[in-house]
Backbone as a ProteinNet text record, in pm:
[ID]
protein_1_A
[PRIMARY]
XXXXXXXXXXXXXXXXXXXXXXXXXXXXXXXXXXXXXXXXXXXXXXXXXXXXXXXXXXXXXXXXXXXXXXXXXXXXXXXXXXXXXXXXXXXXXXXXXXXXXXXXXXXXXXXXXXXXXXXXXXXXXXXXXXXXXXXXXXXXXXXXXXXXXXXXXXXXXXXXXXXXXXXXXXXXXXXXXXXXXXXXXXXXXXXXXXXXXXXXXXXXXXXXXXXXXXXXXXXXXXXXXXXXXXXXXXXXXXXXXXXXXXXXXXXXXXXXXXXXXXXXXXXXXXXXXXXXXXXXXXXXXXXXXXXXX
[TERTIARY]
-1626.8	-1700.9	-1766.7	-1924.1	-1939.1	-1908.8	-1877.2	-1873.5	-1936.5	-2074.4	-2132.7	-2261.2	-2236.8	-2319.2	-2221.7	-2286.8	-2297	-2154.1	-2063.3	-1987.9	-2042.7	-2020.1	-2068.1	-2072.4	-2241.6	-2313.5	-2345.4	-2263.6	-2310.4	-2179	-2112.6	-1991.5	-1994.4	-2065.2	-2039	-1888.9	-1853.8	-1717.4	-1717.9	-1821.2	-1826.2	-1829.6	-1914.4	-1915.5	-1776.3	-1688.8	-1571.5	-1500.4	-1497.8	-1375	-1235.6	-1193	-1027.7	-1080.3	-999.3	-994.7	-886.8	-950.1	-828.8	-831.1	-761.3	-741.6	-687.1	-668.1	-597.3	-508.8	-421.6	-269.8	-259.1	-276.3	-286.1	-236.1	-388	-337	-218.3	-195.8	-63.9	44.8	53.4	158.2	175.9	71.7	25.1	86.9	15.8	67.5	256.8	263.4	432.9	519.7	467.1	478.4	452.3	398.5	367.9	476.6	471.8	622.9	738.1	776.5	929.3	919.9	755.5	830.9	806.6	700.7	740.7	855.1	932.8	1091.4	1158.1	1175	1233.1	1225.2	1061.4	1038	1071.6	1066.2	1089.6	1286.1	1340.9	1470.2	1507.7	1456	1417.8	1404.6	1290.7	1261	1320.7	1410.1	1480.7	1614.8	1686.7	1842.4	1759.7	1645	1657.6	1640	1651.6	1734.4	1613.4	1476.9	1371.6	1339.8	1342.8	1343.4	1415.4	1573.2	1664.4	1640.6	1571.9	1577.1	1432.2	1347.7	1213.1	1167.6	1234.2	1244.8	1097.3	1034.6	907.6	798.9	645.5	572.9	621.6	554.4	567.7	440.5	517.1	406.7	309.5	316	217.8	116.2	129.9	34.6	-17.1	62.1	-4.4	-139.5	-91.6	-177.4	-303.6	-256.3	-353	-475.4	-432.7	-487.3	-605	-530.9	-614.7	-721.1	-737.4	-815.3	-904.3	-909.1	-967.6	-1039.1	-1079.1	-1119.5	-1066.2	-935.6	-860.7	-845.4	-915.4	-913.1	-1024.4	-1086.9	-1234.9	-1282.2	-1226.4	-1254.2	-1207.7	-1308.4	-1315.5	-1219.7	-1219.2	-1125.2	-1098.9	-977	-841.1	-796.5	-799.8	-723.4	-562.7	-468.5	-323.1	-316.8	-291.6	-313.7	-173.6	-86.6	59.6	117.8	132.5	178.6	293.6	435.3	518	541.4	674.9	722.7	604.9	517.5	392.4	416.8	511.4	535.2	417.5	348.2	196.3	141.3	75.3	8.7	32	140.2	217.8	151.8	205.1	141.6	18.4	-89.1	-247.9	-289.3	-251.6	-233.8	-229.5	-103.4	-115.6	-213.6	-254.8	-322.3	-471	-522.1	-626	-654	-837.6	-889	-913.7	-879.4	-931.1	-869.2	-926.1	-848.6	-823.6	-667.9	-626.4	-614.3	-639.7	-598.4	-461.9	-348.5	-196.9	-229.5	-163.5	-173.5	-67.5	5	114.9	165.1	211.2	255.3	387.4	469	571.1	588.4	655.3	595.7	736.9	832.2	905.1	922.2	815.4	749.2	673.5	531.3	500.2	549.8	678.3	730.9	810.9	862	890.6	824.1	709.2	566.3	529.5	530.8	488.6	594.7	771.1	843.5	791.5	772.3	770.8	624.6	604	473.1	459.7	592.7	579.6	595.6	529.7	570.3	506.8	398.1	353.7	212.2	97.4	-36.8	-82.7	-80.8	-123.7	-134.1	-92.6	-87.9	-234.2	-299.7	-473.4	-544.4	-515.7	-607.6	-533.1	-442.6	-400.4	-420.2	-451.9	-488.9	-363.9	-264.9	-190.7	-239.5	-257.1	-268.7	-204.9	-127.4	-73.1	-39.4	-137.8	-161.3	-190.9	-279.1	-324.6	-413.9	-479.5	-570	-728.9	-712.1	-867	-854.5	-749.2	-768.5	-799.9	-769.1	-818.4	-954.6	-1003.7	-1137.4	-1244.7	-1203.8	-1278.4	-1313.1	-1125.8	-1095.6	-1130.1	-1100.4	-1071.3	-1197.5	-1305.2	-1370.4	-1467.1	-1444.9	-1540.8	-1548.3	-1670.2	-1616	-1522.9	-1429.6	-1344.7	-1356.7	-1351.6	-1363.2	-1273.9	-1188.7	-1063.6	-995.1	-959.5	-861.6	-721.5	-618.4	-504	-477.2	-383.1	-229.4	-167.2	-48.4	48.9	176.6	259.2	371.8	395	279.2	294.8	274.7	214.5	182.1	83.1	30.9	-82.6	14.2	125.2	246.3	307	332.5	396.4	291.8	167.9	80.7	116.3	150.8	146.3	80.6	17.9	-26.7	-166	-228.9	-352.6	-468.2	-459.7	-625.5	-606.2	-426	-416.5	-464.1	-404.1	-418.7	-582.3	-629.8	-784.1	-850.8	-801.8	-911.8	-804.9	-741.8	-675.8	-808.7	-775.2	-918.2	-1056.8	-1075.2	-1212.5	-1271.7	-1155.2	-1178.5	-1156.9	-1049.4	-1084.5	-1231.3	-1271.7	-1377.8	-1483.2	-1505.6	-1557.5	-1578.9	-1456.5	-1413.4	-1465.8	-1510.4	-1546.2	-1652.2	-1627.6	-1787.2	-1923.8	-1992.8	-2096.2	-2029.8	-1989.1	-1966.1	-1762.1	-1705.2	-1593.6	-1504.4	-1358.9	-1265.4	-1122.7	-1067.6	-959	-823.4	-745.9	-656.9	-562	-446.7	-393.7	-275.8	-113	-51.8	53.2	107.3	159.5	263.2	365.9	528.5	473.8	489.2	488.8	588	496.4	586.9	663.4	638.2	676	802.3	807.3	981.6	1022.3	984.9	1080.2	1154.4	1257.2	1317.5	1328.5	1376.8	1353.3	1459	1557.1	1660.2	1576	1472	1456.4	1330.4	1253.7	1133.7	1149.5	1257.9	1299.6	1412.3	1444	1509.3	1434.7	1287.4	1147.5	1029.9	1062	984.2	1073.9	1164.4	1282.8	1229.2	1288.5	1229.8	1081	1038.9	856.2	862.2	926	941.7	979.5	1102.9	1166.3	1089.4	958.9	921	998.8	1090	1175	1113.5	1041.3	912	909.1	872.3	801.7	704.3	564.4	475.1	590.2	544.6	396.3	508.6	609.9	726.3	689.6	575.1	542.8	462.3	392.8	268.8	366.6	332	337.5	367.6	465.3	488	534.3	484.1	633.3	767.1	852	970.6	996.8	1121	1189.2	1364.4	1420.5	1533.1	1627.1	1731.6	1806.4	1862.6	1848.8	1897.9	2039	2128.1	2230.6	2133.9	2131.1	2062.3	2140.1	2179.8	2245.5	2386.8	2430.5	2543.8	2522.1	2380.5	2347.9	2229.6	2256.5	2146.2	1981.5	1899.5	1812.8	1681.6	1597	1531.5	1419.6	1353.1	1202.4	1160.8	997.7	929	856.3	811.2	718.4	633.7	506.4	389	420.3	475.1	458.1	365.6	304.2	167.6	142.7	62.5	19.4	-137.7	-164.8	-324	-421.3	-451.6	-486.5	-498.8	-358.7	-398	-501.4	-431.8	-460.4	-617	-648.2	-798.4	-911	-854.7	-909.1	-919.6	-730.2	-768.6	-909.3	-885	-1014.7	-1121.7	-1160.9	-1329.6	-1316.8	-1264.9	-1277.6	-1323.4	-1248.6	-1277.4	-1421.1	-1422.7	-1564	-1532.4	-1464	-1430.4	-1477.3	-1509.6	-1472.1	-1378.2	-1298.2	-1197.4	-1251	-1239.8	-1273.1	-1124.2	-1020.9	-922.4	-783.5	-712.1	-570.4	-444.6	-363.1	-246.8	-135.5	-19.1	112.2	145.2	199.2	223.7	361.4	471.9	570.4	673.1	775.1	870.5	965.4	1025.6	1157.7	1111.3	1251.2	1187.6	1191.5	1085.9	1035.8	1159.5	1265.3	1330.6	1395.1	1381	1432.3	1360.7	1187.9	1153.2	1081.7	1112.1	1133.7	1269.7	1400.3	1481.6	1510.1	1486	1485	1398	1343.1	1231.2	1216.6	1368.7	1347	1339.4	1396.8	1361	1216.4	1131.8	1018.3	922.2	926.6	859.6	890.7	997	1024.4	918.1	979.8	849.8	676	701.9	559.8	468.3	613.7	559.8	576.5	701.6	716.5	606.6	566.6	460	321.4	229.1	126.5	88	149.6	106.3	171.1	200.5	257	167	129.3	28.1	49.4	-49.3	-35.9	83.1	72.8	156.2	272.5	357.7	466.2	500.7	463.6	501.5	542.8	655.4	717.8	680.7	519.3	447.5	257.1	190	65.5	-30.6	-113.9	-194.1	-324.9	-459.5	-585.5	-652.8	-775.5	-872.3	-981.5	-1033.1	-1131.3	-1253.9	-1357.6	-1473.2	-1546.3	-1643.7	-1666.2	-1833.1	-1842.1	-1993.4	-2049.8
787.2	719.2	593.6	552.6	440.7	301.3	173.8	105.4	-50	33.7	-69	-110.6	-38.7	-108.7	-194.9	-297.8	-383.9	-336.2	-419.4	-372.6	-372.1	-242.9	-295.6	-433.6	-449.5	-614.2	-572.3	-539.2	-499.5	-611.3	-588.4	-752.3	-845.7	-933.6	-1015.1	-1112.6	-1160.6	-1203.9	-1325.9	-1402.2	-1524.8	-1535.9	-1388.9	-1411.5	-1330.9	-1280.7	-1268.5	-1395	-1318.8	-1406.8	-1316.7	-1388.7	-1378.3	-1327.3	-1188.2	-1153.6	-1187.1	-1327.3	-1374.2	-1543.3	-1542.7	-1741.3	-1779.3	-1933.2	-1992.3	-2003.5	-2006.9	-1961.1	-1802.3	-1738.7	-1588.8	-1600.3	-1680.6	-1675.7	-1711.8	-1887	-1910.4	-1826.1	-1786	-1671	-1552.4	-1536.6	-1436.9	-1459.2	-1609.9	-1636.4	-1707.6	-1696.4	-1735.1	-1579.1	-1509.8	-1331.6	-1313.2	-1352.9	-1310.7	-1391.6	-1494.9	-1576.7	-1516.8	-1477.1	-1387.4	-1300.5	-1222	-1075	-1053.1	-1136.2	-1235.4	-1243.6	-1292.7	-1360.1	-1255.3	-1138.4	-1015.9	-946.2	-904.9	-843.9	-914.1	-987.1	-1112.9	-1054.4	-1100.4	-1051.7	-898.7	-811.6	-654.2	-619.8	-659	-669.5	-760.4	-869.3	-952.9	-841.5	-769.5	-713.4	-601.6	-575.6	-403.2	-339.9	-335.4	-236.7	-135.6	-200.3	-125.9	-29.6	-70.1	-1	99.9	96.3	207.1	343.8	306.8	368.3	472	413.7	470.8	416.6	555.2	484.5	536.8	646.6	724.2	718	760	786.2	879.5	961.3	1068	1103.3	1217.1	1300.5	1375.3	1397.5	1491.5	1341.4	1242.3	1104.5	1075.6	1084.6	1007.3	1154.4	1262.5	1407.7	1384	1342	1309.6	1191	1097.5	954.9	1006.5	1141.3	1114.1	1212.9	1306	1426.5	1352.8	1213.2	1168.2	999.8	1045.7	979	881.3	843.2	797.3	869.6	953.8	1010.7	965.6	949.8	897.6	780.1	666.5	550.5	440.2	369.8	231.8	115.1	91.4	-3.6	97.8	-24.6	16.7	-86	-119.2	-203.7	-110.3	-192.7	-122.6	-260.1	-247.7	-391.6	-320	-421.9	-421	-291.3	-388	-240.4	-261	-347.2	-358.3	-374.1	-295.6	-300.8	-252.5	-149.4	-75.2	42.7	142.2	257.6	348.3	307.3	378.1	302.2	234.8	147.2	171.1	203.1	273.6	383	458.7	607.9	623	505.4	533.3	536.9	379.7	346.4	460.3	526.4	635.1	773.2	798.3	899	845.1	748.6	727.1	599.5	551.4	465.8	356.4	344.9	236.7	115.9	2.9	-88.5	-164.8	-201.2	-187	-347.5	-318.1	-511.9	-467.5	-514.8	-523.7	-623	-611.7	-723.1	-725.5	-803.4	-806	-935.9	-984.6	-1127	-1148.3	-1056.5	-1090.7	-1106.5	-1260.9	-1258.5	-1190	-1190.6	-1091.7	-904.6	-904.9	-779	-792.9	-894.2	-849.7	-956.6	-979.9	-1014	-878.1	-789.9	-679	-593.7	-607.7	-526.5	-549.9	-706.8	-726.3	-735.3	-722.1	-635	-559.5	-418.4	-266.4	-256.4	-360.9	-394.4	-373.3	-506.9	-543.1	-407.1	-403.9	-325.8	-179.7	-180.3	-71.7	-117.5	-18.5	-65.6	-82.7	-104.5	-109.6	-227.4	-346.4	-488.4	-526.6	-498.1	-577.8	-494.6	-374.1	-300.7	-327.9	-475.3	-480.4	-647.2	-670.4	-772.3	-804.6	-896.3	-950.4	-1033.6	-992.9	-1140.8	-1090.7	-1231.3	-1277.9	-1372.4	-1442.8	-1597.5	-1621.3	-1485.6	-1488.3	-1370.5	-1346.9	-1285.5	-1341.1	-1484.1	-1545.1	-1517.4	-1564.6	-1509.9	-1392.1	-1296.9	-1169.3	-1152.4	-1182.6	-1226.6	-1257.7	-1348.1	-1426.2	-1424.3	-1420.8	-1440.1	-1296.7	-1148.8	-1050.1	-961.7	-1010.8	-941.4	-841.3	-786.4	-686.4	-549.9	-445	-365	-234.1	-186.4	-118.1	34.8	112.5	278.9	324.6	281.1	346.6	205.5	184.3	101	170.4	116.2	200.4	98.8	186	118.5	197.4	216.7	328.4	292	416.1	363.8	250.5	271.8	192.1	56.6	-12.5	-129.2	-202.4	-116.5	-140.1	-167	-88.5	-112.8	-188.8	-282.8	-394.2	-516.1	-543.9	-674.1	-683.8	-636.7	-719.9	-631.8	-736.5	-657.9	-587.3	-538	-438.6	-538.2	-644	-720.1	-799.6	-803.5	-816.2	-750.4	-587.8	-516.5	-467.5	-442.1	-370.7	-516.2	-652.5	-768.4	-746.9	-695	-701.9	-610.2	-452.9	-369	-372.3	-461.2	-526.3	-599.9	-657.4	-739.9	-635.4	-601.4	-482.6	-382.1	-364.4	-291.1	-351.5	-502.8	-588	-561.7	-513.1	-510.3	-386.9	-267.9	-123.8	-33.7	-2.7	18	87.4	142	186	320.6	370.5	569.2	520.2	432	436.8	438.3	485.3	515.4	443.8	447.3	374.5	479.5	474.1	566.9	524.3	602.7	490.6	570.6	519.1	615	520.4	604.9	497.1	608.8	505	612.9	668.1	759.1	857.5	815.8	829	774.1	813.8	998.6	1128	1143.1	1109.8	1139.7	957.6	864	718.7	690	630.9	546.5	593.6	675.3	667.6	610.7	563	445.9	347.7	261.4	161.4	167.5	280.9	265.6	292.8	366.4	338.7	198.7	144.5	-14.9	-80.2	-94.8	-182.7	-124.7	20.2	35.3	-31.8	5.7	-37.4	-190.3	-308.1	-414.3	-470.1	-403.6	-430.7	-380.6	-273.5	-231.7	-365.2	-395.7	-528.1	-658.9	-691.4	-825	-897.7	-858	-924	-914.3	-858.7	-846.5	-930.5	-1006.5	-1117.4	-1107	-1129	-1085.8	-1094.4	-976.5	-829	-730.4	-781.1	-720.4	-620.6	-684.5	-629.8	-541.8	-499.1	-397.6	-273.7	-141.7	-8.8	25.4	85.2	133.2	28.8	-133.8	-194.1	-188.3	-185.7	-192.8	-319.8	-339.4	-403.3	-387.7	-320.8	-300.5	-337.5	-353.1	-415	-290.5	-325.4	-231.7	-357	-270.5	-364.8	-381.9	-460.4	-446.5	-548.1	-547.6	-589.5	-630.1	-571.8	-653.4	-709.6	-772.4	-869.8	-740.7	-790.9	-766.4	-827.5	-725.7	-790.6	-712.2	-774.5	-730.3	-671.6	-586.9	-539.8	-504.3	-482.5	-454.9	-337.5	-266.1	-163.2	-158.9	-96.3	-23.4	86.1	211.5	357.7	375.9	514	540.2	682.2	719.2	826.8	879.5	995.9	1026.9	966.7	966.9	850.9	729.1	674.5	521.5	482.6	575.5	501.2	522.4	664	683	570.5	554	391	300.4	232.6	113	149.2	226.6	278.3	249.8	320.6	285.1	126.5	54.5	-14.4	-87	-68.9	-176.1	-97.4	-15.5	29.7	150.9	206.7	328.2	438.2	556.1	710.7	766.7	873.3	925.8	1090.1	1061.1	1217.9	1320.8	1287.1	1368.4	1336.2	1399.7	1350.2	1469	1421.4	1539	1463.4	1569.9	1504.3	1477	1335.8	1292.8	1396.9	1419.2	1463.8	1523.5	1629.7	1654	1569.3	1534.7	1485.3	1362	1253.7	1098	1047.7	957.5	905.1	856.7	858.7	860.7	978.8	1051	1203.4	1294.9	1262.2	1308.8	1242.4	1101.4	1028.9	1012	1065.6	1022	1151.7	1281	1397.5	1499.6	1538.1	1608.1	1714.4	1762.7	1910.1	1872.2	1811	1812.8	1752.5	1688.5	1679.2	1773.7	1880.2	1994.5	2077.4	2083.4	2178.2	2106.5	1983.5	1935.9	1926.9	1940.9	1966.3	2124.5	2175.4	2360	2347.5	2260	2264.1	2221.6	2118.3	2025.6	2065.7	2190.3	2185.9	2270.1	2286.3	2370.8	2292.5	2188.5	2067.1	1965.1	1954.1	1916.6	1775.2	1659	1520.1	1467	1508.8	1413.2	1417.9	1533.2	1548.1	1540.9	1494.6	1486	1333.3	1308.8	1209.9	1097.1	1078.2	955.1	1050.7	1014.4	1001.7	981.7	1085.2	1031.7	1043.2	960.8	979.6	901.6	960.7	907.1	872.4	729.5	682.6	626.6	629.5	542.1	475.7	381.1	302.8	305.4	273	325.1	193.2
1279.5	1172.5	1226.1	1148.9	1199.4	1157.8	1199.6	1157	1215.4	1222.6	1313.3	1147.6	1037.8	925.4	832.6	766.3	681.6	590.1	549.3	405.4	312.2	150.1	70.2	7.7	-11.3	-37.9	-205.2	-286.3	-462.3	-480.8	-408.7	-451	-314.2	-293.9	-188.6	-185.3	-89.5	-56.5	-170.3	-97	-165.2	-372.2	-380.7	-534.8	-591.8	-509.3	-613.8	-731.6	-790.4	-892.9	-919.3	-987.4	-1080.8	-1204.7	-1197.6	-1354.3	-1383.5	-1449.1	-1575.9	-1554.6	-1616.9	-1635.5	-1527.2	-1524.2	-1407.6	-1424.8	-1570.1	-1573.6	-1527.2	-1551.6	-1484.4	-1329.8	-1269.3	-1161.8	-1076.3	-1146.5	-1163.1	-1137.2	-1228.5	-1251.1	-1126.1	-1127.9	-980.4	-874.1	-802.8	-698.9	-678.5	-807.6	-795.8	-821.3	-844.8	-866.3	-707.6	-610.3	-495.6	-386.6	-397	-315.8	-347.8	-481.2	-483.1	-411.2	-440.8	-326.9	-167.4	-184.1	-17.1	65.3	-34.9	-16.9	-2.2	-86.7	-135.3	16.6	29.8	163.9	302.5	313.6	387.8	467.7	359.7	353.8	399.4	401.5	350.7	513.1	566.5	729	807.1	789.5	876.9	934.3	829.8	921.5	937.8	969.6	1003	919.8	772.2	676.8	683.9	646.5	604.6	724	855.4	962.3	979.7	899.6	930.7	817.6	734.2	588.7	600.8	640.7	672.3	823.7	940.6	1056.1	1088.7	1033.9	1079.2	994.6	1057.5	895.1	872.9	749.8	687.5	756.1	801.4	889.6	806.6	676.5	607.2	568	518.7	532.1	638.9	749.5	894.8	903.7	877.9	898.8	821.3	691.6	597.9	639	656.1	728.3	808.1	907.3	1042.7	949	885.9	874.2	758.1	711.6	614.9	651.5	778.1	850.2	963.7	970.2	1066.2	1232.4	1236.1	1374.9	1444.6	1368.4	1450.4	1399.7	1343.1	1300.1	1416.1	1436.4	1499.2	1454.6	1335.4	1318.5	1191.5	1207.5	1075.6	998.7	907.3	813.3	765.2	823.5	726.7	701.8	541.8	475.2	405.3	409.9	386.2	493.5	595.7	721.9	749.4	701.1	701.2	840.4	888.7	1021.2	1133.9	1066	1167.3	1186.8	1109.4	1130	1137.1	1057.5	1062.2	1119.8	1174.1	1261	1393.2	1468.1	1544	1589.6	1500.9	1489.6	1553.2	1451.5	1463.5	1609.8	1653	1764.4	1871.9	1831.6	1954.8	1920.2	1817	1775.9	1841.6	1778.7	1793.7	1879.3	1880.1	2013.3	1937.6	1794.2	1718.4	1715	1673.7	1680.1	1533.1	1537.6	1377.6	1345.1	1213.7	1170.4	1116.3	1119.3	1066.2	947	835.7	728.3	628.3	600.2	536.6	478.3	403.4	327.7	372.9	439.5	465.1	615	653.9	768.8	914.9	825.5	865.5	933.4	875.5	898.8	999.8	1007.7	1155.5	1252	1225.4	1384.3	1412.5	1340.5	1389.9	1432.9	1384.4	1418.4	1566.4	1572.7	1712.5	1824.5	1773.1	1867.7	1921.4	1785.6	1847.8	1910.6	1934.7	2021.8	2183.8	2170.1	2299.7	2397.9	2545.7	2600.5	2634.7	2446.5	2486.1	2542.9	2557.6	2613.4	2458.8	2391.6	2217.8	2235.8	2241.8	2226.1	2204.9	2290.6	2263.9	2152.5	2067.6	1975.7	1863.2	1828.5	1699.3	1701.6	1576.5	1570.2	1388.9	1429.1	1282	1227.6	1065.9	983.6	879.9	913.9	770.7	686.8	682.2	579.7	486	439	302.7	324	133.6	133.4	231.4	177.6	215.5	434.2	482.3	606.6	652.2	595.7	591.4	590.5	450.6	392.7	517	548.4	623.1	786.4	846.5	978.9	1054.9	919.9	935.5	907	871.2	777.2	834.3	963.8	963	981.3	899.5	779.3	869.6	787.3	807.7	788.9	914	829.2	800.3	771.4	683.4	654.9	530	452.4	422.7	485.2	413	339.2	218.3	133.5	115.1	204.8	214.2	149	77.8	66.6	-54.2	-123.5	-269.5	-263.9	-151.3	-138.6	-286.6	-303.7	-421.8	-558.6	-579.8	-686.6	-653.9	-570.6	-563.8	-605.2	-641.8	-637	-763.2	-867.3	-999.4	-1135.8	-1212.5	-1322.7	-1307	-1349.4	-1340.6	-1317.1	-1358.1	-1318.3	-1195.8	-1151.3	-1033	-896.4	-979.3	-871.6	-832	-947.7	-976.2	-856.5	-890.7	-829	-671.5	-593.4	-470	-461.2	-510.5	-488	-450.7	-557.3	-557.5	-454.5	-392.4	-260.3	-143.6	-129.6	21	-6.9	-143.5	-121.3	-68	-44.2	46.1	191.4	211.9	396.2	443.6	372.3	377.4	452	523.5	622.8	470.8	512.6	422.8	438.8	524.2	540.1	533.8	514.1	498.4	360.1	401.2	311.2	273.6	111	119.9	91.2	182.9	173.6	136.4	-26.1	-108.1	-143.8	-123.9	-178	-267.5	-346.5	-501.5	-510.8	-597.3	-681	-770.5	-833.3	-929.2	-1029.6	-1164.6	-1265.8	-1303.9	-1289.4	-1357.7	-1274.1	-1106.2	-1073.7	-1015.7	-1028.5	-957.9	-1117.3	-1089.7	-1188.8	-1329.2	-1357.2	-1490.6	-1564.8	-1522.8	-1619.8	-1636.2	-1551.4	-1546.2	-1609.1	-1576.2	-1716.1	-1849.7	-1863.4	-1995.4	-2074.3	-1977.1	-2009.2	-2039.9	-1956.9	-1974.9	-2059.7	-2098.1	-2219.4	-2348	-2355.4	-2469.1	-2503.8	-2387.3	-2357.8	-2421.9	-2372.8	-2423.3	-2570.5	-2596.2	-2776.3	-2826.1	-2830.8	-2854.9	-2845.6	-2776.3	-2762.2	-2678.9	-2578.2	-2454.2	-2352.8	-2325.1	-2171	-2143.5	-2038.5	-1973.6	-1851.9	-1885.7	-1719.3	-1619.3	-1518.5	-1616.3	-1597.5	-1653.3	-1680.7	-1854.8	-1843.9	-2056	-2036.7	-1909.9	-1902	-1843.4	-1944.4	-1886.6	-1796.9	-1699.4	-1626.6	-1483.6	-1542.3	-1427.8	-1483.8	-1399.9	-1338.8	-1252.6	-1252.3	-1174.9	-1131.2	-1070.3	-985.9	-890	-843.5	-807.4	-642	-544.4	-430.7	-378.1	-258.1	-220.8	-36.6	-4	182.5	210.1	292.4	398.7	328.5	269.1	122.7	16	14.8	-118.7	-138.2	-294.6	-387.1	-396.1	-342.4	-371.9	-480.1	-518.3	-648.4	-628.4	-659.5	-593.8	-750	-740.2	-804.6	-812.3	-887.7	-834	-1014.2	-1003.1	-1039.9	-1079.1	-1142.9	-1098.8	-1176.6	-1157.1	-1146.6	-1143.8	-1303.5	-1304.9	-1246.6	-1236.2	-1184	-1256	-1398.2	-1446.7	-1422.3	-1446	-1419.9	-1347.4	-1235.1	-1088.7	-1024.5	-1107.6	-1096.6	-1187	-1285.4	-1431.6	-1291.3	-1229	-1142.1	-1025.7	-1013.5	-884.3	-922.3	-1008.6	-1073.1	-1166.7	-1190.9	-1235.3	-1113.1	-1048.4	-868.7	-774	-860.7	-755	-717.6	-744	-628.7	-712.8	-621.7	-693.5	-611.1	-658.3	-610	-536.8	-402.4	-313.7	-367	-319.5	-312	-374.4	-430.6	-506.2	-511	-402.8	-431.6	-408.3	-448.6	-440.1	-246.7	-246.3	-106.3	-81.3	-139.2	-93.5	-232	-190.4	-325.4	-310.7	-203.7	-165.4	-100.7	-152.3	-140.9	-6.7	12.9	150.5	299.6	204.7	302.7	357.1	286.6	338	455.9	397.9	480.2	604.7	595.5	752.1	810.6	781.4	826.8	934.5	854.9	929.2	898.2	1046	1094.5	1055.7	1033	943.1	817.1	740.2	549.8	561.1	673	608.9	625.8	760.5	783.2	631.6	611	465.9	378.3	311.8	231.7	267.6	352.7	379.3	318.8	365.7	281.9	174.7	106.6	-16.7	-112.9	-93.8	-186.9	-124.5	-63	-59.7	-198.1	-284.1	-400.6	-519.1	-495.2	-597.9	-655.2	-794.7	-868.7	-785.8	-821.4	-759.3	-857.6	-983	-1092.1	-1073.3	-1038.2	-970.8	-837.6	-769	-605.8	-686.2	-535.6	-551	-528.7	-458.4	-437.9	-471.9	-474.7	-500.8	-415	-345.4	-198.4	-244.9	-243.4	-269.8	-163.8	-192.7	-52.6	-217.8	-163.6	-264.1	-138.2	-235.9	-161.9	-189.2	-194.4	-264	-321.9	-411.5	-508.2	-583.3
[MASK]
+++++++++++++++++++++++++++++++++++++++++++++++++++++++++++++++++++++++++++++++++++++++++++++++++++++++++++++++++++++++++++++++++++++++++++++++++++++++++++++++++++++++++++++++++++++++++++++++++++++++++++++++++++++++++++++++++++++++++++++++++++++++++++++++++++++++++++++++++++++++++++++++++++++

């Protein structure tokens, strides 16, 4: 792919705004330091590394055949440890931007660095969106958000305006490759505690909007709290076009959950046969390729 033209110029960098007030945002960016903190914690003992030690090979498959095999640069914007970044790296000649808020993550990133010949075709940031923006900004033929990164930012004018801005970074012939939990199989104690909740008038942003959640895991002995988005074909096609996008492709990422089929090579070859005839709404995560219009 090329990415020697212009990003789309129908939203320039400089004229973005905030959908929503400056309490909103408020709220936002103190919604973004907890899970900072959360992730932060999450990638310091290892845990996340031991739990999801691989990609999911039917995504990394996906990635490359949807333009990642022949793309110049790469944005993995929330690339965690680099499991996919990794991958690309050795698949392909491109050179990737790493991006993540937690800065715990890419010092592990730039561990599983050291050592290999990869070191000069990755470039980390992680200071903010605006460094990205700015330091990072040139256009990308493939955008990932793997692994539900997009369900962790917050409420919908959060997430739709995160959108809105990587569709900034986008070559003219490039793609954003996006995968999200499924509402229909994650959690269902906990979306029904927080629908209950929101019945009641006990919500509290953006604890009151549809389909967040919030949960409690044990890592490393302590409890810590995460957030998630889940996300039907709908929604997630509304957030898309609202941010610019149309949607090329939409199927279920997997039947069996992400750690199953990175932990072992055989349950994910099975799922792989299993879920190629599995609607998107039911697979256990959500994979689409969008582009931008």
């Amino acid at each position: 792919m090329r990415s020697t033209g212009p990003a789309h110029g129908r939203r320039s960098i400089t004229s973005r705004h905030w959908m929503g007030n400056p309490g909103d945002r408020m709220k936002t960016d103190e919604f973004a330091k907890a899970m900072r903190r959360t992730y932060d914690l999450y990638f310091l003992g290892g845990d996340y590394g031991r739990r999801y030690p691989r990609p999911n090979a039917a995504t990394l498959g996906f990635v490359l055949a949807n333009g990642g095999r022949d793309a110049q640069r790469i944005l993995d914007f929330g690339c965690g440890d680099g499991r996919y970044c990794l991958a690309l790296l050795e698949c392909t000649r491109a050179h990737v931007t790493a991006y993540d808020i937690s800065a715990s993550s890419l010092i592990a990133l730039n561990a599983r660095l050291s050592g290999t010949p990869f070191r000069g075709r990755v470039s980390l940031a992680g200071t903010g969106m605006s460094q990205l923006l700015h330091t990072y900004a040139a256009p990308y033929d493939v955008v990932l958000m793997l692994f539900g990164v997009l369900s962790l930012i917050g409420d919908r004018a959060a997430r739709i305006d995160t959108l809105s801005q990587l569709r900034c970074l986008i070559a003219e012939d490039g793609r954003l490759v996006i995968t999200v939990p499924s509402i229909a199989r994650r959690r269902p104690v906990e979306l029904l505690r927080h629908a209950l909740a929101r019945r009641l008038g006990r919500a509290r942003p953006p604890l009151d909007e549809g389909g967040n959640i919030r949960f409690t895991r044990e890592v490393s002995g302590k409890p810590l709290t995460f957030f998630y988005h889940l996300y039907g074909v709908r929604d997630l096609t509304d957030e898309l076009s609202q941010a610019g996008y149309a949607v090329q492709c939409c199927e279920a990422e997997s039947l069996l959950p992400e750690w199953c089929v990175t932990q072992s090579r055989v349950l994910g070859w099975l799922d792989r046969k299993l879920s190629r005839r599995l609607p998107a709404v039911l697979g256990y995560g959500i994979r689409i390729v969008a582009v931008p219009v």
